[in-house]
Backbone as JSON, one array per atom type, in Angstrom:
{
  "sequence": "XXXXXXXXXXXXXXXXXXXXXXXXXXXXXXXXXXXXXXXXXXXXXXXXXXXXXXXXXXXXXXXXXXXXXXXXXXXXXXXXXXXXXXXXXXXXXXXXXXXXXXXXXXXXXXXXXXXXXXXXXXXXXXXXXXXXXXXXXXXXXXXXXXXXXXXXXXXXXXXXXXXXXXXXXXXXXXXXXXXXXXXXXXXXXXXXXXXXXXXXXXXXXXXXXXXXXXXXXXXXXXXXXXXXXXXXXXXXXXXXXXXXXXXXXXXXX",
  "N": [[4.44, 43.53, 6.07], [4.08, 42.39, 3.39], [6.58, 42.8, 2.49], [8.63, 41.84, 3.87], [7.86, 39.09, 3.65], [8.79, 38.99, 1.05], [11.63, 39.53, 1.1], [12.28, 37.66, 2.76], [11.8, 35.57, 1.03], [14.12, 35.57, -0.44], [16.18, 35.76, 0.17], [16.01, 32.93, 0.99], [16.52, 31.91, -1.59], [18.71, 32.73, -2.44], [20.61, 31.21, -0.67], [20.12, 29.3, -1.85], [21.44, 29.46, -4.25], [24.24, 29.9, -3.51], [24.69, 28.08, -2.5], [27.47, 25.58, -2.09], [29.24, 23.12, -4.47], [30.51, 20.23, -5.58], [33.65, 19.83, -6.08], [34.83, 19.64, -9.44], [36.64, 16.84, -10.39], [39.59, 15.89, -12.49], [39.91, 14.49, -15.55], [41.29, 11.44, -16.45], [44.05, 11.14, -19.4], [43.45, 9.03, -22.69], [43.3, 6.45, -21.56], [40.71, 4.19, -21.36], [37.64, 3.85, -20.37], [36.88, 2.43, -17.65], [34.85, -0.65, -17.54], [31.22, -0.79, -16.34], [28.68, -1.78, -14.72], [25.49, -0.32, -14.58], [22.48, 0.94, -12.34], [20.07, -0.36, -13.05], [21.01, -2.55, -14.2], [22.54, -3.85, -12.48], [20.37, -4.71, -10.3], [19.3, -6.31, -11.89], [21.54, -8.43, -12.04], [21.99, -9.32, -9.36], [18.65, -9.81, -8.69], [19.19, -12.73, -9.91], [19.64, -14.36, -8.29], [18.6, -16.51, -5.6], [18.36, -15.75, -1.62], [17.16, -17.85, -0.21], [18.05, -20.27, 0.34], [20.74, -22.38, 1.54], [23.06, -21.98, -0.16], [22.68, -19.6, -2.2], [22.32, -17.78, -0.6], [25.03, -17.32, 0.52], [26.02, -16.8, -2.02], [24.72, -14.39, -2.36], [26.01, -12.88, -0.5], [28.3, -13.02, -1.56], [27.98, -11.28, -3.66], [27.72, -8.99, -2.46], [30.23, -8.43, -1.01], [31.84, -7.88, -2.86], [30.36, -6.05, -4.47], [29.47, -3.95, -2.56], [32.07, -3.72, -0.83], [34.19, -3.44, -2.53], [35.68, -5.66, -3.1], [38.57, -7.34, -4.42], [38.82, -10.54, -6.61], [40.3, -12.49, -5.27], [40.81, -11.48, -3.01], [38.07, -11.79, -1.81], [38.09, -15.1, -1.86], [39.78, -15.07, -0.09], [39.18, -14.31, 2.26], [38.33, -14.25, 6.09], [36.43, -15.53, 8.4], [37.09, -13.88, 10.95], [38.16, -11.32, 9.87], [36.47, -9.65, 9.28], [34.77, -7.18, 11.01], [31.75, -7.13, 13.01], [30.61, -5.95, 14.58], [31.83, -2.75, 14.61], [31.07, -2.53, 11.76], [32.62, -2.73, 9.97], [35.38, -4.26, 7.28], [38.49, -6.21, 7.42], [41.05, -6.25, 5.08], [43.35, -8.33, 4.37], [47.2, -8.31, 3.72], [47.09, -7.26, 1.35], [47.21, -5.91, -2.71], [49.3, -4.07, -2.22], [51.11, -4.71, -0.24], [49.84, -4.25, 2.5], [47.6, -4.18, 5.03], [44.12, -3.09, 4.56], [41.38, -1.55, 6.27], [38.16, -1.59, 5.63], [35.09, 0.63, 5.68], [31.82, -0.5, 5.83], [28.29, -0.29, 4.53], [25.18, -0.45, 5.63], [23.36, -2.25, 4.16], [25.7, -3.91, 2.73], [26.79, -4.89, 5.29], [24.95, -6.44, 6.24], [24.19, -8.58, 4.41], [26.25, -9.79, 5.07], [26.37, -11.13, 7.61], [24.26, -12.0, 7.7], [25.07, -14.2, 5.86], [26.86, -15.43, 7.96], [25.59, -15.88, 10.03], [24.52, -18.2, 9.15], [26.26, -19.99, 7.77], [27.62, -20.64, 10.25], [25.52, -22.02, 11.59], [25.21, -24.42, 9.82], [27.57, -25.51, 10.45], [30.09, -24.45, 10.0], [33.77, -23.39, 11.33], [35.54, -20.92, 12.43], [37.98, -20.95, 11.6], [37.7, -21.87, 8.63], [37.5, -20.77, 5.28], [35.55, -17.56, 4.85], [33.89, -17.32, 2.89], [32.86, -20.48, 2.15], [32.97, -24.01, 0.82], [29.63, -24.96, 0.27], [28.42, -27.63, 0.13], [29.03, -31.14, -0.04], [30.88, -32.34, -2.36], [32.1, -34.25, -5.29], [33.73, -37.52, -5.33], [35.67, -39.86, -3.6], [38.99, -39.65, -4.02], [38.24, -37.64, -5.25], [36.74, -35.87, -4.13], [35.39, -33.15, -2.77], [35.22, -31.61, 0.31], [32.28, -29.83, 2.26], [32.83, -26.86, 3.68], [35.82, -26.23, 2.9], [37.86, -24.41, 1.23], [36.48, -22.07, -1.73], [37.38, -21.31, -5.13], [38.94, -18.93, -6.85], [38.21, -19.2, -9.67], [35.43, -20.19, -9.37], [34.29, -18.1, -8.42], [34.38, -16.4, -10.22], [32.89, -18.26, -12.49], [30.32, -17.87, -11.22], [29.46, -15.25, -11.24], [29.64, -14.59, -14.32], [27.66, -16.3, -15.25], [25.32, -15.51, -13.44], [25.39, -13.18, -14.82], [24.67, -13.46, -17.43], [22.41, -14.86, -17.15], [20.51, -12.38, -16.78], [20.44, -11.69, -19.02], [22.22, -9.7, -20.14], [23.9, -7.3, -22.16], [26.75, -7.39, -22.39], [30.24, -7.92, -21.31], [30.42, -9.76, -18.12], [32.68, -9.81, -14.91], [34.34, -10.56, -11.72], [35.98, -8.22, -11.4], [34.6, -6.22, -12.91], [32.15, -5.44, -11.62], [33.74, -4.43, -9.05], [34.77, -1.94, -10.33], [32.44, -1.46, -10.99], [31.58, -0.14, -7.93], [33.81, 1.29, -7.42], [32.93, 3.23, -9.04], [30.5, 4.22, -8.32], [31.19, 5.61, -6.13], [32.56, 7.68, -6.36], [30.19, 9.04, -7.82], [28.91, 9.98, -5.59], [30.2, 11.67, -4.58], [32.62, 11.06, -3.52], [36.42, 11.48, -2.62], [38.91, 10.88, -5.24], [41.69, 10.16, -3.89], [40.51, 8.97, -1.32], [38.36, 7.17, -2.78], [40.99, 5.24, -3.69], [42.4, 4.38, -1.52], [40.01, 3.23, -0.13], [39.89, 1.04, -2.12], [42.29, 0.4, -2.29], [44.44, 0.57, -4.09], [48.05, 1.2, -4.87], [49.21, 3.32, -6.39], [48.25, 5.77, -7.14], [47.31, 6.4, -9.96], [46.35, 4.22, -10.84], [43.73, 4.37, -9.48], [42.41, 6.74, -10.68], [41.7, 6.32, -13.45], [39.11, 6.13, -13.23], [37.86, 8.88, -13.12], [36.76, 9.54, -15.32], [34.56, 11.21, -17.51], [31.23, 11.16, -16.63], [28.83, 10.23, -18.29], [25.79, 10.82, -17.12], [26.38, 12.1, -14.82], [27.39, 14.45, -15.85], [25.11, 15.57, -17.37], [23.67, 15.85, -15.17], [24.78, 17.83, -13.49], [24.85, 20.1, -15.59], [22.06, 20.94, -15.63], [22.03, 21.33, -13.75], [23.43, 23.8, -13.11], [21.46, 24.94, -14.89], [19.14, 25.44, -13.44], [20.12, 26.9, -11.68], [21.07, 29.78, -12.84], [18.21, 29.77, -13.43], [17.33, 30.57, -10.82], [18.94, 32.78, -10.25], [18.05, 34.57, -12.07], [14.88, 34.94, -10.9], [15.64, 35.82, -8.13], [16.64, 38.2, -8.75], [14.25, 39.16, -9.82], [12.56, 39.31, -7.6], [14.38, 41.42, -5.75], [13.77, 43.43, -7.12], [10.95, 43.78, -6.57], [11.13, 43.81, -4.05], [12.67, 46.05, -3.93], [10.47, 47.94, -4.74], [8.54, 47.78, -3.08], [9.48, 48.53, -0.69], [9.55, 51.52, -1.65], [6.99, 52.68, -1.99], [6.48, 52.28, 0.78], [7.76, 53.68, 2.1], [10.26, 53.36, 3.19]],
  "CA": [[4.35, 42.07, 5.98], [4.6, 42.22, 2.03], [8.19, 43.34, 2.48], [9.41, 41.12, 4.97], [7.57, 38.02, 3.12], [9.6, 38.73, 0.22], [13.04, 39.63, 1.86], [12.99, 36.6, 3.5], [12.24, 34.28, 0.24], [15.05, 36.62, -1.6], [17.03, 35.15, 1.2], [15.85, 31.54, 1.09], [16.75, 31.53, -2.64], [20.01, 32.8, -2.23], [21.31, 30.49, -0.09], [20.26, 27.59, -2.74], [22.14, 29.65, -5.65], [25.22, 29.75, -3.24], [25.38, 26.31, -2.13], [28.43, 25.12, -3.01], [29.32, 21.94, -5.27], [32.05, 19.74, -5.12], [35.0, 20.74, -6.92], [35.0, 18.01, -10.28], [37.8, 15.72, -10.44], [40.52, 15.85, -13.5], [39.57, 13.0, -16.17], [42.76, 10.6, -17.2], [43.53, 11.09, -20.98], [44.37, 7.9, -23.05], [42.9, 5.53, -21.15], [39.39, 4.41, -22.08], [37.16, 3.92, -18.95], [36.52, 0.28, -17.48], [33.14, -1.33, -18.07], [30.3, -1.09, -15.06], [26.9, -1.87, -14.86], [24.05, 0.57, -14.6], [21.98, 0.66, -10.93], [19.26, -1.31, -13.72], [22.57, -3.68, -14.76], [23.13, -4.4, -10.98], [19.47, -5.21, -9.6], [19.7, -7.38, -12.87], [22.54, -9.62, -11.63], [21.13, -9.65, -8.02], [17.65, -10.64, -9.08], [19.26, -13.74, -10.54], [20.02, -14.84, -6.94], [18.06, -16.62, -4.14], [19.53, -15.77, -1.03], [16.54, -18.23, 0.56], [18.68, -21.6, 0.69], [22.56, -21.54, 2.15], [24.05, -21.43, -1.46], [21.83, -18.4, -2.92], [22.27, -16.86, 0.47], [26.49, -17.32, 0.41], [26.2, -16.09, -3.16], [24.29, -12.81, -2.9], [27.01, -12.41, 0.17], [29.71, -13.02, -2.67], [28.0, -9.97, -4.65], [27.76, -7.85, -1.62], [31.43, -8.2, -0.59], [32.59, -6.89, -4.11], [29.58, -4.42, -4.91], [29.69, -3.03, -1.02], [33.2, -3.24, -0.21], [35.13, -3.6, -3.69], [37.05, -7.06, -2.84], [39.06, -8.14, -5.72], [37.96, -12.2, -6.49], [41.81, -13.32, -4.54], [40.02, -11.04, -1.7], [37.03, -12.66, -1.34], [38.38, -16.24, -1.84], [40.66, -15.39, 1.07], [37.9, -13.9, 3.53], [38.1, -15.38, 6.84], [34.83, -14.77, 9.37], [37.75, -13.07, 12.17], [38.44, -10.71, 9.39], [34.63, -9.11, 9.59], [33.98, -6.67, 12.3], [30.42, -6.75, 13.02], [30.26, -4.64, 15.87], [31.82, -1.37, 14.1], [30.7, -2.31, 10.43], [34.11, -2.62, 8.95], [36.46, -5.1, 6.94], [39.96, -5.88, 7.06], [41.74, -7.06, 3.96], [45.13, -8.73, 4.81], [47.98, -8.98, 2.62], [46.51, -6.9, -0.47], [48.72, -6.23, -3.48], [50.34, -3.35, -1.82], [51.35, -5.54, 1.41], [49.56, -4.11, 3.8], [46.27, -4.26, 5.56], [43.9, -1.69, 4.53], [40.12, -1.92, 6.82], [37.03, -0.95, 4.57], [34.01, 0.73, 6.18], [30.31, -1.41, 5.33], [26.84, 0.39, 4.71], [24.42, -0.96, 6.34], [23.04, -3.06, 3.12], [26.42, -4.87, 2.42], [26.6, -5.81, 6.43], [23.38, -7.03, 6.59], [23.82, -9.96, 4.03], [27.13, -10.53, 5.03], [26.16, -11.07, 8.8], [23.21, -13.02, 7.33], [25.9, -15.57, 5.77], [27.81, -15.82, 8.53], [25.0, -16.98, 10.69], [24.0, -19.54, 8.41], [27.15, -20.85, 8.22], [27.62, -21.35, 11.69], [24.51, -23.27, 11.62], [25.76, -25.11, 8.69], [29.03, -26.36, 11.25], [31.42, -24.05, 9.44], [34.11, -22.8, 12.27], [36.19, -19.44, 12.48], [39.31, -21.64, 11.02], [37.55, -22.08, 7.47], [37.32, -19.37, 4.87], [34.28, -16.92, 5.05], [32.79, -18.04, 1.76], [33.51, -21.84, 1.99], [31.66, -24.65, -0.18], [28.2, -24.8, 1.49], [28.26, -29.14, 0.22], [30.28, -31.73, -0.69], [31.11, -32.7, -3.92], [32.56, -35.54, -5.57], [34.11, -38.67, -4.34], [37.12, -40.66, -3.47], [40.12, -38.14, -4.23], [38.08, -36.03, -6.01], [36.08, -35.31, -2.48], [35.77, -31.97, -2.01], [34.31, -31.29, 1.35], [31.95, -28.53, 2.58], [33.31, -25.88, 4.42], [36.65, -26.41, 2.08], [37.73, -23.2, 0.16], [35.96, -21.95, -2.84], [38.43, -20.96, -5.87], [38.3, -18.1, -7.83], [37.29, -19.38, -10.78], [34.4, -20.36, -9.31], [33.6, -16.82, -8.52], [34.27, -15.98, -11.54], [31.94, -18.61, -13.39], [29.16, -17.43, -10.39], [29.14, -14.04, -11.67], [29.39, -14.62, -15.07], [26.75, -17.19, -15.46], [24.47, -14.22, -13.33], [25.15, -11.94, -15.92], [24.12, -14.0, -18.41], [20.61, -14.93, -17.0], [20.56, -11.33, -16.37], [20.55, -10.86, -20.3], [23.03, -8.36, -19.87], [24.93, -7.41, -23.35], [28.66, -7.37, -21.71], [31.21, -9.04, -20.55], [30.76, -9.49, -16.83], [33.53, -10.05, -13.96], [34.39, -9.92, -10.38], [36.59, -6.87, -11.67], [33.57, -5.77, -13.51], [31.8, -5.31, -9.76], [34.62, -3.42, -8.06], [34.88, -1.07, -11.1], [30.95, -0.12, -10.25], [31.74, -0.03, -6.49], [34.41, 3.0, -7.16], [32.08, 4.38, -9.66], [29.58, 4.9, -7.69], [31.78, 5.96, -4.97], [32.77, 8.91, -6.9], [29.19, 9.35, -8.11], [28.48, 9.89, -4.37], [30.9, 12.39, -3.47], [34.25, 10.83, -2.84], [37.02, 12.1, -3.77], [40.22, 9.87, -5.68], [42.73, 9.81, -2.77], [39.61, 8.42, -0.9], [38.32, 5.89, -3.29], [42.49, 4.86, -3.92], [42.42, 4.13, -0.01], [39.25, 1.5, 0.06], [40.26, 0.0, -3.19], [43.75, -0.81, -1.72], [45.61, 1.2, -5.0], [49.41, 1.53, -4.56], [49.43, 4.2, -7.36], [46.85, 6.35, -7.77], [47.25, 6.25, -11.5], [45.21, 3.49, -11.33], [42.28, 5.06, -9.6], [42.05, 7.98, -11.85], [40.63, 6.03, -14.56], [37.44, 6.32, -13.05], [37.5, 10.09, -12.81], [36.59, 9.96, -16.69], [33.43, 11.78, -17.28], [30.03, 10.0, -16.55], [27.42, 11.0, -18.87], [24.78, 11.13, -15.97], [26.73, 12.83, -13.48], [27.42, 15.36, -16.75], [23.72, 15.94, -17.51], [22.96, 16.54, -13.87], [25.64, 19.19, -13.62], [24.38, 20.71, -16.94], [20.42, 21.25, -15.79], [21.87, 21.7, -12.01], [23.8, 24.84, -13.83], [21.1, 26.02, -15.95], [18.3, 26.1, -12.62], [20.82, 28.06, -11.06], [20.73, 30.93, -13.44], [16.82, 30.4, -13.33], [17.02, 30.8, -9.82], [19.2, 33.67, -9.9], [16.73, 35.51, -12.86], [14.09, 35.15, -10.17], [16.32, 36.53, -7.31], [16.72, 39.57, -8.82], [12.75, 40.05, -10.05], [12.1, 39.59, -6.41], [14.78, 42.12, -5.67], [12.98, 44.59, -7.56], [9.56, 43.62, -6.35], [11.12, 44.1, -2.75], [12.68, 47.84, -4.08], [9.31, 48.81, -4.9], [7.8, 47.8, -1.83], [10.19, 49.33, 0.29], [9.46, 52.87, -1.82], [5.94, 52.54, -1.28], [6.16, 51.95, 2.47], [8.5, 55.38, 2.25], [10.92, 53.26, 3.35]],
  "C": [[4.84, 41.57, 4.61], [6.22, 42.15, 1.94], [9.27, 42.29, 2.79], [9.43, 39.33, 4.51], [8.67, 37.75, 2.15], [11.27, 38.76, -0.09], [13.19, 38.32, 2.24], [12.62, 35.24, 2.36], [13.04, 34.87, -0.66], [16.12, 35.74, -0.38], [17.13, 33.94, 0.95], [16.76, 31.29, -0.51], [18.31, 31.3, -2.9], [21.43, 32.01, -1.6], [21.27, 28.73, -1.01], [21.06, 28.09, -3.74], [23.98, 29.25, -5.12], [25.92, 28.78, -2.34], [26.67, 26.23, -2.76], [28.63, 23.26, -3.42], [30.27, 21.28, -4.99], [32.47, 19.52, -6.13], [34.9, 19.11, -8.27], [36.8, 17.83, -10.38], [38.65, 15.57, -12.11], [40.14, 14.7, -14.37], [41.1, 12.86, -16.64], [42.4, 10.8, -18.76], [44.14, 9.56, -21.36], [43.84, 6.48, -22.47], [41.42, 5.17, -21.09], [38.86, 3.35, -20.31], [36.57, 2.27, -18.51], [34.89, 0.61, -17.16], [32.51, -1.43, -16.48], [29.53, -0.94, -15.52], [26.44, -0.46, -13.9], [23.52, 0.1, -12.82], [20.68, -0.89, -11.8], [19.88, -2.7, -13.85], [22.16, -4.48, -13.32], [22.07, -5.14, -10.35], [19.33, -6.39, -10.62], [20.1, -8.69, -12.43], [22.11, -9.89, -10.34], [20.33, -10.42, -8.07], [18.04, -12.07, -9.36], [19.63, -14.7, -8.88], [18.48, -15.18, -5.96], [18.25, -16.94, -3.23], [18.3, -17.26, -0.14], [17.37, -19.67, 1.28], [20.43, -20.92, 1.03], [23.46, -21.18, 1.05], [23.49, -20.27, -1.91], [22.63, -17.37, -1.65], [24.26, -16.23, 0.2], [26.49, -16.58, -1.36], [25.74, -14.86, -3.23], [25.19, -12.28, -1.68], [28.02, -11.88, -0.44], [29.47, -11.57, -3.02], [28.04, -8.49, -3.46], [29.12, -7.38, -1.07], [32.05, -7.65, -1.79], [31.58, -5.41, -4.62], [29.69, -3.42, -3.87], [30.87, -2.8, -0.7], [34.1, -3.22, -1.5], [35.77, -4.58, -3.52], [37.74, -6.88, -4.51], [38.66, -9.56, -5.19], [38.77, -12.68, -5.27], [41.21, -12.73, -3.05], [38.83, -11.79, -1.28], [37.21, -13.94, -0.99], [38.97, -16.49, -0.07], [40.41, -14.72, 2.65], [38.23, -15.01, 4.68], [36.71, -14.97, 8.21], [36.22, -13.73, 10.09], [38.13, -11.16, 11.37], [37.16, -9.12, 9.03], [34.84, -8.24, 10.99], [32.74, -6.25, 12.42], [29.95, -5.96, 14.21], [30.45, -3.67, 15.21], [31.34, -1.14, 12.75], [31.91, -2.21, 9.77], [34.59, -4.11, 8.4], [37.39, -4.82, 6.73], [40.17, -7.13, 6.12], [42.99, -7.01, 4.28], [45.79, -9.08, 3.3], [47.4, -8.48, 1.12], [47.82, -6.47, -1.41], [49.61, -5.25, -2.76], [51.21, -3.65, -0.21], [50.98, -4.67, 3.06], [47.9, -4.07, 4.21], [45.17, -3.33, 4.73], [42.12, -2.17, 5.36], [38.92, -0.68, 5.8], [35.88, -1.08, 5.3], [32.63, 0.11, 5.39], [29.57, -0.47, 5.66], [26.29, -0.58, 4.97], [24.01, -2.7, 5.72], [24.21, -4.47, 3.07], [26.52, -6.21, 4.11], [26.06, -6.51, 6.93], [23.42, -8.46, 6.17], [25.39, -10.74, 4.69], [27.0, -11.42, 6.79], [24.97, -12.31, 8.85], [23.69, -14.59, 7.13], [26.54, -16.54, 6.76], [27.3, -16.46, 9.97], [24.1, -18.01, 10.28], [25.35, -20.57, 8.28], [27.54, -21.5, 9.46], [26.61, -22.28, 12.2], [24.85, -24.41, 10.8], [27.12, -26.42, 9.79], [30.22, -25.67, 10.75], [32.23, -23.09, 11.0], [34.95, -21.18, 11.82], [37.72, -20.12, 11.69], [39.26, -21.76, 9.64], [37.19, -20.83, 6.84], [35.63, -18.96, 5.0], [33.25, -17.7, 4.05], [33.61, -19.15, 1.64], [32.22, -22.32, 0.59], [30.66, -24.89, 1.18], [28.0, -26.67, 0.75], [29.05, -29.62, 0.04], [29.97, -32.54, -1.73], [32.41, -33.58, -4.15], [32.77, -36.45, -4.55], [35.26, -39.35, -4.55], [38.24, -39.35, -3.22], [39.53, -37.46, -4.68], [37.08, -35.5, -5.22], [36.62, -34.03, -2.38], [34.83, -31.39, -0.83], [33.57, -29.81, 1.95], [32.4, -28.1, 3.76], [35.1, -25.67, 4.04], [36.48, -24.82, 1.28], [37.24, -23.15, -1.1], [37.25, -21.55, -3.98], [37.86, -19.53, -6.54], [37.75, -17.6, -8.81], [35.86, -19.84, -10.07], [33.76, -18.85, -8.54], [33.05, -16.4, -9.87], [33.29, -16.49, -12.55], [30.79, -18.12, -12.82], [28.22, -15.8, -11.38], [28.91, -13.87, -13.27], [28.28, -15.63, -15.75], [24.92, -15.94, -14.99], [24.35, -13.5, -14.24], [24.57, -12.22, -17.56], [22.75, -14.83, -18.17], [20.18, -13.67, -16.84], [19.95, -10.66, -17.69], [21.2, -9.57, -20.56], [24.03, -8.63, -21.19], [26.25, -6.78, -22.84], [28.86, -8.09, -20.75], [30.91, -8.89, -18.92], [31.37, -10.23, -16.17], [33.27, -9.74, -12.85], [34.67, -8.29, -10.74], [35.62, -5.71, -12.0], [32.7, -4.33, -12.24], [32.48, -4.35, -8.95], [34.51, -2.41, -8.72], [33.19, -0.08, -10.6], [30.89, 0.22, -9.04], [32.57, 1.32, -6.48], [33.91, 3.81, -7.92], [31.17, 5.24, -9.2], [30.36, 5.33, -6.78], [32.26, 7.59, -5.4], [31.22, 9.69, -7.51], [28.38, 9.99, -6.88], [29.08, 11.1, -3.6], [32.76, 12.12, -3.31], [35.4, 11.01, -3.33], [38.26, 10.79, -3.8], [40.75, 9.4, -4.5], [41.28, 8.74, -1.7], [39.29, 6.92, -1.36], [40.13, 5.15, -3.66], [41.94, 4.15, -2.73], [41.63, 2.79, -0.34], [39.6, 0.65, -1.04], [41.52, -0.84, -2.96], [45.19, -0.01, -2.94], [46.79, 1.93, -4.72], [49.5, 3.01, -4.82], [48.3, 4.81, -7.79], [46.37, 6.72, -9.08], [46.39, 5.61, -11.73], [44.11, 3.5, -10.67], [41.88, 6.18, -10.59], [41.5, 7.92, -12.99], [39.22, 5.98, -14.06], [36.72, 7.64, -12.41], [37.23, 10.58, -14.06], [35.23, 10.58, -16.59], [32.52, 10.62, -17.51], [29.12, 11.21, -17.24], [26.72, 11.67, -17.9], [25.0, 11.88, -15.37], [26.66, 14.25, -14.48], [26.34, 16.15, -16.94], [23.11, 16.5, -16.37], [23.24, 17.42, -13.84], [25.15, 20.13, -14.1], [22.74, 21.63, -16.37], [21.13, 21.55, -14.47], [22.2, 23.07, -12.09], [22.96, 25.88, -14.38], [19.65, 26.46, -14.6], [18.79, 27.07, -11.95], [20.4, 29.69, -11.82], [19.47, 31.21, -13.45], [16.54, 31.12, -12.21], [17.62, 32.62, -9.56], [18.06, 34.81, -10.83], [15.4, 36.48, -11.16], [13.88, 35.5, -8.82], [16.11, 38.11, -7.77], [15.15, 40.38, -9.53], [12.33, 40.16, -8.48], [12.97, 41.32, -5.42], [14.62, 43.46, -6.16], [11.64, 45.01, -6.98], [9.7, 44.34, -4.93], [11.5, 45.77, -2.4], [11.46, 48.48, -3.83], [8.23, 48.55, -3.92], [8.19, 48.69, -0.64], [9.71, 51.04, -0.1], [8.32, 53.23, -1.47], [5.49, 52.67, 0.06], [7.36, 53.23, 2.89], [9.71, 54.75, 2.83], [12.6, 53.73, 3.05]]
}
C-alpha cells in the first residue's frame, strides 16, 4: 500500500513538473512600450461610471467596446447596432485602416453591457439606421441643435475617457488608445500569441503589434517563482523516488 501510495504521488508530481508553458514571445528593441492601466487602473476608470441612467449606461458600453474588443475611438464612433452579432457574441469592424473587415469575438462581460445599451436605446426611439453609440439628448438650439440619436464625435470620446481618468486620480495620461493598448496587453497576458492579437486589433504590419511583446514585470516575476517551484518540486520528486527505492527493497521487491 506504502509503495503504491507513493508511486502514484511520484507520478502526480511529475506530471506538474512536465506541464508545459507557452513558448515566450521575442521583445521589440528600441521602442519603449505604450502606457496601460493596471486591472486596479481599470476598475478605477469604470467605477467613475453609472451605467444606471441611459448616458452612464451608453458610457460604460463606450469602455467595454475598447477594453473588450480593442475599437480604436474612429471605431467606436462608427458602430452601427447591425454591426453587433448578438446571437454568436462577435463584432464586425468595417472599413478599418487596413480596408477590410476584420469580426472580433466578445467575452461574455463586454456583450453583456453592450446588449444592455442596445436595449435601452431602442427604448430610447433610437433605430438600426443611427450609430450604435448615438447622443442619448438633445442639445442646443436653433442651428446649433444637435439632436439625440445624432452621432457622437470622437472628441467626445476622447474628453469621456479622459475626464474618467481624472476622477479616477490616476497619475497618467489617459486615452481611447490608452484602452486598446491594455486590451492587447492583457491579451498576451492571457495566452495569445502576436499573429493572434495582430488579427483582433486589425494591424496591417505586425511591427506594430510587437511592441507589446516587451517584457511585463508581472508576467516576469510569475515566470521567475513558477521556475524556482519547479525545481522544488523536482527536489521532492526525487526524495520520494528514494523513499519509493527503499520500500520496494524492503518488500524484496
Amino acid at each position: 500500500m506504502a509503495t503504491k501510495r507513493v508511486h502514484k504521488q511520484t507520478a502526480s508530481m511529475r506530471g506538474k513538473l512536465d506541464a508545459p508553458t507557452a513558448p515566450a514571445e521575442p521583445a521589440p528593441v528600441g521602442r519603449r512600450p505604450p502606457t496601460t492601466l493596471t486591472e486596479e487602473e481599470t476598475q478605477a476608470v469604470i467605477s467613475r461610471i453609472n451605467p444606471r441612467g441611459p448616458l452612464g449606461l451608453r458610457n460604460r458600453a463606450i469602455l467595454a467596446a475598447v477594453l473588450g474588443a480593442g475599437l480604436r475611438v474612429s471605431e467606436v464612433v462608427g458602430l452601427f447596432p447591425t454591426d453587433i452579432n448578438f446571437v454568436d457574441g462577435s463584432l464586425r469592424v468595417k472599413d478599418s485602416k487596413q480596408g477590410k473587415d476584420r469580426v472580433i469575438p466578445l467575452d461574455g462581460d463586454t456583450l453583456a453591457w453592450l446588449s444592455a445599451w442596445a436595449e435601452k436605446r431602442k427604448g430610447l426611439g433610437m433605430n438600426g439606421h443611427q450609430p450604435f453609440f448615438c447622443r442619448v439628448r438633445t442639445k442646443g438650439v436653433g442651428t446649433d441643435r444637435l439632436p439625440a440619436g445624432q452621432p457622437i464625435s470622437t472628441r467626445n470620446v476622447q474628453a469621456l475617457i479622459a475626464r474618467l481618468a481624472r476622477e479616477a486620480a490616476l497619475e497618467k495620461r489617459v486615452t481611447p488608445h490608452t484602452l486598446r493598448h491594455t486590451y492587447a496587453s492583457r491579451l498576451l497576458d492571457r495566452g495569445f500569441t502576436i499573429g493572434e492579437v495582430q488579427q483582433l486589433l486589425g494591424h496591417a504590419d505586425i511591427a506594430a503589434t510587437m511592441v507589446y511583446a516587451q517584457v511585463n514585470p508581472a508576467a516576469l516575476k510569475a515566470k521567475v517563482q513558477n521556475e524556482a517551484s519547479k525545481a522544488d518540486l523536482a527536489a521532492q520528486i526525487t526524495a520520494l523516488e528514494e523513499q519509493l527505492a527503499e520500500l520496494r527493497e524492503a518488500a524484496g521487491l
